[in-house]
N, C-alpha and C positions, 0 to 999 in steps of 0.2 A: 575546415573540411576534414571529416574522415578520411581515413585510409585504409585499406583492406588490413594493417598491421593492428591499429586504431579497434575494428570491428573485432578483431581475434581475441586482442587481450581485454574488452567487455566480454565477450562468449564467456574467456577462462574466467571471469569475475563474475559474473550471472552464477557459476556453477560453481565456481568455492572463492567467495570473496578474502579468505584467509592465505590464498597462493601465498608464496613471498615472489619479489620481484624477479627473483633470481632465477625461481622456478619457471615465472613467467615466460622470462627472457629465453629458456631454456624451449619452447615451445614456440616462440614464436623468431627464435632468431638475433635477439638482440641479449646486450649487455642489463643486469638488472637496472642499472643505473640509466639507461634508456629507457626501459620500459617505465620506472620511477618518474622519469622524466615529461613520458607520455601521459601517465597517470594523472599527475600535477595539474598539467595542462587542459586536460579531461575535465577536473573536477573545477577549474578557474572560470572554463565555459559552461559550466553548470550542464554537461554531460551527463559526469556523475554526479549526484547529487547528494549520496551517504551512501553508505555502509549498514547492514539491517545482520540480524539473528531470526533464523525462524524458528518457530519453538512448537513444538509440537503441543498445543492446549489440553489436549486428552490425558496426557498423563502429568501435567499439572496440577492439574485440581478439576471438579466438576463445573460446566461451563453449556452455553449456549451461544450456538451462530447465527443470528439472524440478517437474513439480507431484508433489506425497508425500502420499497418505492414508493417515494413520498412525491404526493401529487397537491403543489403550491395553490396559495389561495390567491396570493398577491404577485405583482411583479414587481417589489424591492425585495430580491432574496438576499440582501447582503448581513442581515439581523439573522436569518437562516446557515448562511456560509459561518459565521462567526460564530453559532449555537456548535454545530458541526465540528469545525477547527480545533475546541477549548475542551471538547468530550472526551475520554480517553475509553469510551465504551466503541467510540466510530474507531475502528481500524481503518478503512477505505472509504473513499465518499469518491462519487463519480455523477459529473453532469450527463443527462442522458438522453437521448431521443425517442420519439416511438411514446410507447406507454408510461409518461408521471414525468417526474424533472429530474427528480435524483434518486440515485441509487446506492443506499449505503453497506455497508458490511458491518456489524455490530457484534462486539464480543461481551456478553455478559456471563454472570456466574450462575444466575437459575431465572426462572421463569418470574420474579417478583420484581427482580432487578430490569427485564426485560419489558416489564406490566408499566412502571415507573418510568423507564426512560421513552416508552410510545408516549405515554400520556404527557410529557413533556413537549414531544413532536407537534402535539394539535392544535401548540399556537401557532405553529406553520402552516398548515396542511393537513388534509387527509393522508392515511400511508397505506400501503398492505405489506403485510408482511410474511414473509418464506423462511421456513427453520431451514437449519441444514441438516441433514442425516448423515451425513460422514463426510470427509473431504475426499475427493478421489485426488487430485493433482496439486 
């Protein structure tokens, strides 16, 4: 079980996974060596799960976001989950309800790459797909 100290030092890790513990401790009351402690324990129960970088793609290089709702032909999607999993173009894949099955987030570099990786889709499913126009959040 959580505990309201437990939820504080996620919040401070949601918002800069780089704290050091010491910091942490310093904010939520405890010794770094406590909070290290809680940490640990966090990530044994698959709380945390990793540690990410976000990176702003735009001033990377030139690039395309597309979100894909891919609408299943079959019900063994697990040849599907697997296509998904081993892509390094899916950033997010989300089971979904309402409209299609799933809902990906797709990071390519131009519109060819993006032409190429639908057309790989369609031994799954039909899709539609949404560009993005800028990130807001």
């Amino acid at each position: 079980m959580l505990d309201q100290t437990d939820l504080s030092i996620l919040a401070l890790l949601r918002e800069n996974s780089r704290l050091l513990w010491k910091d942490i401790g310093e904010q939520v009351h405890l010794s770094g060596q406590a909070v290290g402690n809680r940490i640990r324990r966090m990530e044994e129960q698959g709380i945390i799960q990793g540690y990410t970088t976000l990176i702003d793609d735009t001033k990377v290089g030139p690039h395309l976001t597309a979100m894909i709702t891919m609408f299943m032909v079959t019900t063994d999607h697990q040849p599907f989950i697997r296509f998904i999993k081993e892509r390094s173009e899916v950033a997010d894949a989300h089971r979904i309800s309402g409209e299609g099955c799933y809902l990906l987030v797709v990071r390519v570099p131009d519109q060819n790459a993006l032409n190429a990786f639908i057309e790989e889709l369609l031994a799954f499913g039909n899709y539609r797909v949404n560009l993005s126009l800028g990130k807001l959040k």
